[in-house]
Every structure is written in C-alpha cells, then in structure tokens.
C-alpha positions in Angstrom: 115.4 60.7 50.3 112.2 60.2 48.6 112.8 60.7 45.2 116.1 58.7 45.4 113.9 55.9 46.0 111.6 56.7 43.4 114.4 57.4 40.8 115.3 53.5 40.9 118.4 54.3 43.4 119.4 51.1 46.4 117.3 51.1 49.4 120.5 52.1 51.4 121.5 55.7 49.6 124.2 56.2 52.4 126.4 53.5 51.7 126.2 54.3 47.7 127.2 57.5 48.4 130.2 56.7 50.4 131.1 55.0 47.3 130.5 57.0 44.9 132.3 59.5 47.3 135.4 56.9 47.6 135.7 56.4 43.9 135.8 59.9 42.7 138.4 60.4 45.4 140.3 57.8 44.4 140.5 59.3 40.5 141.4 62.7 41.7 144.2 61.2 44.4 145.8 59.3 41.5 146.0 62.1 39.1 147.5 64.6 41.4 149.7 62.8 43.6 153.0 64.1 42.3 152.0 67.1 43.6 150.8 66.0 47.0 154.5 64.2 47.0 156.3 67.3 46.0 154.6 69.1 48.4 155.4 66.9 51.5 159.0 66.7 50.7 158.9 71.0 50.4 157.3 71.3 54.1 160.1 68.9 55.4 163.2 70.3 53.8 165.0 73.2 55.7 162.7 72.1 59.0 165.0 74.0 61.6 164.5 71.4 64.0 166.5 68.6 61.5 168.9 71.0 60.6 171.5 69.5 62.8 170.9 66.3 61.4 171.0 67.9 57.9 172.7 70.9 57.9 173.2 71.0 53.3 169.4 71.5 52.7 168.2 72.2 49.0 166.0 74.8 48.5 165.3 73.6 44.7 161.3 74.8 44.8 158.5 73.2 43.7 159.6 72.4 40.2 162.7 71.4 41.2 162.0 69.2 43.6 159.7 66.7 41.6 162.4 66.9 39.2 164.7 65.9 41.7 162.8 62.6 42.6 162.7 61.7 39.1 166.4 62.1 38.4 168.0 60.8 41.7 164.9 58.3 42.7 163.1 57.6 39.7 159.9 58.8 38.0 157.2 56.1 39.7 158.5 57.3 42.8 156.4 60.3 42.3 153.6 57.8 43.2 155.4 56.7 46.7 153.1 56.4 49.2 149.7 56.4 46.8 148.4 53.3 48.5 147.7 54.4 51.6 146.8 57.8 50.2 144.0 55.9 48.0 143.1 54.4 51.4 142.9 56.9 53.4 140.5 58.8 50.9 138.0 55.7 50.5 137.6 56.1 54.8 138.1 60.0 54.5 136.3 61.2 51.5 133.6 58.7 51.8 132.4 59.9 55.5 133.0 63.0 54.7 130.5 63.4 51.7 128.4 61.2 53.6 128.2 63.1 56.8 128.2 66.6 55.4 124.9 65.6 53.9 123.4 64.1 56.6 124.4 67.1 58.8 122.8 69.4 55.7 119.7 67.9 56.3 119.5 67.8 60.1 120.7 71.3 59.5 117.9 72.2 57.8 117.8 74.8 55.1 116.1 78.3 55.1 112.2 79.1 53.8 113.9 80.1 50.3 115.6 76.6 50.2 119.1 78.4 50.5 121.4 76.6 53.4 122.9 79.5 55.0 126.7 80.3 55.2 127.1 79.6 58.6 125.5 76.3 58.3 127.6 75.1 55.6 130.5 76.2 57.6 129.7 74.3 60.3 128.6 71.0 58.6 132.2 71.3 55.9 134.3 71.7 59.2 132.5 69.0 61.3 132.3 66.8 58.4 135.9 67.1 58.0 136.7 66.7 61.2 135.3 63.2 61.8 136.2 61.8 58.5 139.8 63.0 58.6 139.9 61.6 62.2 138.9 58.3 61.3 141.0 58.2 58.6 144.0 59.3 60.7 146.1 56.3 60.4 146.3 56.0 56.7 147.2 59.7 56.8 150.5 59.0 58.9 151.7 56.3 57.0 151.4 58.1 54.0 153.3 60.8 54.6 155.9 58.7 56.1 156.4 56.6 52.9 156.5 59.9 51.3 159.4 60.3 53.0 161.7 57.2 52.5 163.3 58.0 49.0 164.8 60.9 50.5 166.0 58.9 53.3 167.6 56.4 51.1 169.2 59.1 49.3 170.8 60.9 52.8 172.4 57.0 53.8 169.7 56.8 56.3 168.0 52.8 56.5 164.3 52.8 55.7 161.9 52.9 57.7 159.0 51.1 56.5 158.7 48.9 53.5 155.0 49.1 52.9 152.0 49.8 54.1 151.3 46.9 56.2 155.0 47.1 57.2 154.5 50.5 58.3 151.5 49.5 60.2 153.2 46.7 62.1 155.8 49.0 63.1 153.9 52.0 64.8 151.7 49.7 66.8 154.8 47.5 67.4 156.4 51.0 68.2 154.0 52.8 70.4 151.0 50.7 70.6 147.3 51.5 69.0 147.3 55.0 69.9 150.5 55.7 67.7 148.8 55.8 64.9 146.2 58.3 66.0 150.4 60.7 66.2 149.2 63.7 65.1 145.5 63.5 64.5 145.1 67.1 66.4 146.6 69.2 63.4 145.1 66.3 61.2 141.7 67.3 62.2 142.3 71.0 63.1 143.6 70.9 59.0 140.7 68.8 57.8 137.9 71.1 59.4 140.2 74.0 57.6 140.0 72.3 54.2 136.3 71.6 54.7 135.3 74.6 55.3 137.1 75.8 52.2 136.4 72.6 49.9 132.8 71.6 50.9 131.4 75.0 52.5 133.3 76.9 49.3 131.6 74.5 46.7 127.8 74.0 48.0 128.0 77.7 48.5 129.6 79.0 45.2 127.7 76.2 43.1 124.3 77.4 44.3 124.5 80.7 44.2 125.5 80.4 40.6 122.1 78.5 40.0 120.3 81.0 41.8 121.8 84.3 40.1 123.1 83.6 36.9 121.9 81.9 34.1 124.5 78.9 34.3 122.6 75.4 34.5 123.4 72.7 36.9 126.0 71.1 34.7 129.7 70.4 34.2 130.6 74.3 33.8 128.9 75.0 36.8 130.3 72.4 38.8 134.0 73.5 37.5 133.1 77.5 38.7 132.7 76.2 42.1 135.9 73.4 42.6 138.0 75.9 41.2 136.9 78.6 44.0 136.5 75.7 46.4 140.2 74.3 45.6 141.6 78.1 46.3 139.7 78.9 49.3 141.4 75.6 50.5 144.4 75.6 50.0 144.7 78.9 51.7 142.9 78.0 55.0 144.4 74.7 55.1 148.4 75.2 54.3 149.9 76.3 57.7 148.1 73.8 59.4 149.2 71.0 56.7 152.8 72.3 57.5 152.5 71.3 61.1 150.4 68.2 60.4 153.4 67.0 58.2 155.8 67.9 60.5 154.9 66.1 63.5 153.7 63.2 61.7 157.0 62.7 60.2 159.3 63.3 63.6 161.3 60.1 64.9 160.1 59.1 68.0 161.1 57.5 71.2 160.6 53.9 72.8 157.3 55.2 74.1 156.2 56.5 70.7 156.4 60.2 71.7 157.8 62.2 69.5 161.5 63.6 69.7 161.5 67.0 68.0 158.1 68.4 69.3 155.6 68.2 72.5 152.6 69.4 70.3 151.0 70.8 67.4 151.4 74.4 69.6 155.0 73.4 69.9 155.7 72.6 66.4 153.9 76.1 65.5 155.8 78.0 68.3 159.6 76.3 66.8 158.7 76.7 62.8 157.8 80.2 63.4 160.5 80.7 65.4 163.4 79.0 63.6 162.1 80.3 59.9 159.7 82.9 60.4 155.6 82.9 59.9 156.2 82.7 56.2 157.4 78.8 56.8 153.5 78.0 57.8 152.8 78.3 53.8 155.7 76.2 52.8 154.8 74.5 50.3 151.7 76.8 49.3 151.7 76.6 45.5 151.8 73.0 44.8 149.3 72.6 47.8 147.1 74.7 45.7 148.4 73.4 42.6 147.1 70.1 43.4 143.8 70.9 45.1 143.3 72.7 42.2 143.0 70.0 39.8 142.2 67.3 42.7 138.9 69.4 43.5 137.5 69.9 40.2 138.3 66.4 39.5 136.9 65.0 42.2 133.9 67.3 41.9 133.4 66.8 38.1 133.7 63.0 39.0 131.4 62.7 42.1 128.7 64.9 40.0 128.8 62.8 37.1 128.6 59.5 39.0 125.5 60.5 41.1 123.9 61.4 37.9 124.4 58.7 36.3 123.5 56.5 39.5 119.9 58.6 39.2 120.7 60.7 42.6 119.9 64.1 43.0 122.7 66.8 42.3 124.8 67.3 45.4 
C-alpha cells in the first residue's frame, strides 16, 4: 500500500483496481464470446429433461454449432447476450481481483514471502464466491439471451428482448429474489473457477520467479494463464453445466422452476438421463475460451497496473 502511494498511484488503490480489473475483463469477454455462446448452446442441447419438448436434437459439436448460428441466425449473433456478459464482468471480475487481494493480505504470507497453497486456495474460492454472487443477476440474463436465437429458430416466441427487458421480466415474474435463480451452482462454479484461475495463476506465476530464470514479464504472465485457464476449466465445467441448466429452465407463476427442485436435482437428472459424462458437456470450448480469455485478461490486467505505476499482481 505504501509504495503504491509513493509510486504516484490515487489515494483510493481499491477502486482503481476494480477498474483496472473491470476493463481487462471486459477485453478478454469481448474477444472470446463466441465461444462462451457456443458453449451454452452445447450444455442445453440434448438436456433429457427438454427432450419431450424437443425430441430432433443436433449433436453438431462444438465447431458445428457456432457454425450453425452463423448460417441459420447470423454471424453477430455470436455476440448475443455480450451486454450483460460485459456487465456482469465489471461487478464480477472487479470484486473479485479486489477482494482476493485484500484477503491475500489479511492472509498474510509466510517468513520467505511465499503465500502458501492452501491460502491461495482459500482466498481464489472465497473471492469468487462473493463476486460471482453479486454479480448473479447479470449472469442469468445472460445466459438466457444466449438462448433466444435458438428459440426463434424452434417457432418458440422470445422471451426477452434485451437486457433491461429481461430484467423487468424476472422481477415482474418472480419478484427480486428471481434473479438471484440459480446463484447456488453460480457460486459453488465461481469458487471452482477461482481456485483454478486466481489460486492456479498467483501460484504458477510465482514459483516461476522464484525457480527459474524467467523475469516478471509478459512470458511469465502467459506460463501462468495458460495453466490457470486449464486448471479451470476442468474444475469448473460440470458445475457450469448445472449452473446453465437451471438458469435457463421455464418457470412457474411463482418463479420456481419447472424442470428441477435444485442444483442436487439438476445433478441427480443429467447424470441420470445422459450419464456422468454430460457434467463436461461442453468441456472443450469451455477450455477453449478460458484459454485465450485467461491469458488475455491476465496479459491485460498486468500491463494496465504497470502502466498505472502498481505493483505486479
């Protein structure tokens, strides 16, 4: 904290790292969101408890289901849904950064300046936890705008017809606390991710500096999101599956959903109705996207502090 104030940086080095957080965030979400579209629409299709609704599902992969938008919905409709995605990262990302660091220094790290593993595991999930939490209601309508070209294209009506649309509807719907639907696998998902993204990076990125010759610069920082964009998406898919699903049920005139009681319930009926292997539905292009969304949000977030004059993450 000291030397932020003696570099030159604000009074208030909180706040400018929420936005320096938010606006790195904000780059990576826009380059990658293909992917993240792609990869909602895989989780969803063949869900065994639409089939009855649905029964002709297309298994066309990963490949050929972004192809598939572009033909039969058009190629900015890759980007459907980005504006609440973009907002959902300024809340989520930004308190995220912020409060892992905080929770870093209450923390504390060891006599050898190392933060332990089990710290950083702790401070990536809890840090996930409440950022993804408060950014829960951005989250839902997200994926449900994700959701409405291939609504259109099945001869259902649409849904919503924006964000603030969207909005209106679920509190209209089901009252404040619908938009909180499905903020238990949200969170249970974030505190996954976060303890591959944030734990994975900190961890990797330091012990780089510490044991090989590699400085603290861009090469570095790529190592480490590539390992932390892995370690991710593998802890983070199944419950990303069931986040996605529940989120995106219809639901009744009290705002409960139709299709499942709970996040245990949505678990018990996917594994069920298409075996364990369902839970990484949608596995590469998750990876595929965290992938370039990690080290481009790292690369980003690096370069930005540096420039603003604050220390290295």
């Amino acid at each position: 904290m000291e030397q932020e104030e003696k570099s030159g940086v604000p009074q208030w080095p909180r706040v400018s790292k929420f936005i320096m957080s938010a606006c790195a965030a904000t780059v990576a979400e826009m380059v990658t969101f293909p992917l993240d579209l792609t990869k909602t629409r895989l989780q969803i299709q063949g869900e065994a408890a639409l089939r009855q609704h649905c029964p002709r599902t297309a298994y066309r992969g990963m490949l050929g289901t972004a192809l598939g938008i572009v033909c039969e919905e058009g190629p900015l409709k890759l980007w459907q849904g980005a504006t609440p995605a973009v907002y959902r990262h300024i809340v989520y990302s930004g308190v995220r950064m912020v409060a892992y660091e905080q929770l870093r220094d209450v923390l504390g790290r060891s006599e050898d300046d190392r933060f332990p593993l089990w710290k950083a595991a702790i401070g990536g999930m809890l840090a996930g936890a409440v950022g993804q939490f408060m950014a829960s209601p951005t989250d839902l309508v997200k994926v449900q705008m994700q959701m409405e070209g291939r609504r259109r294209l099945e001869g259902k009506p649409p849904r919503v017809h924006g964000v603030y649309h969207a909005i209106l509807k679920i509190v209209s719907e089901g009252g404040i606390r619908a938009l909180w639907a499905g903020w238990v696998p949200n969170v249970q998902r974030a505190a996954l991710v976060n303890l591959g993204d944030l734990t994975t990076y900190d961890t990797v990125k330091h012990f780089l500096l510490r044991n090989t010759s590699l400085q603290d610069t861009s090469l570095c920082h790529g190592l480490a999101s590539t390992c932390s964009g892995l370690v991710a998406a593998t802890m983070g898919t199944p419950a990303d599956v069931i986040k996605t699903r529940i989120m995106n049920q219809p639901r009744g005139p009290n705002g409960r959903g139709i299709l499942y009681k709970s996040s245990i319930d949505c678990l018990i009926q996917s594994v069920k109705g298409e075996g364990f292997i369902s839970l990484y539905k949608g596995f590469l292009p998750t990876w595929m996207r965290m992938a370039p969304w990690s080290m481009t949000f790292w690369l980003s977030f690096e370069q930005i502090r540096k420039t603003m004059g604050i220390s290295s993450f």
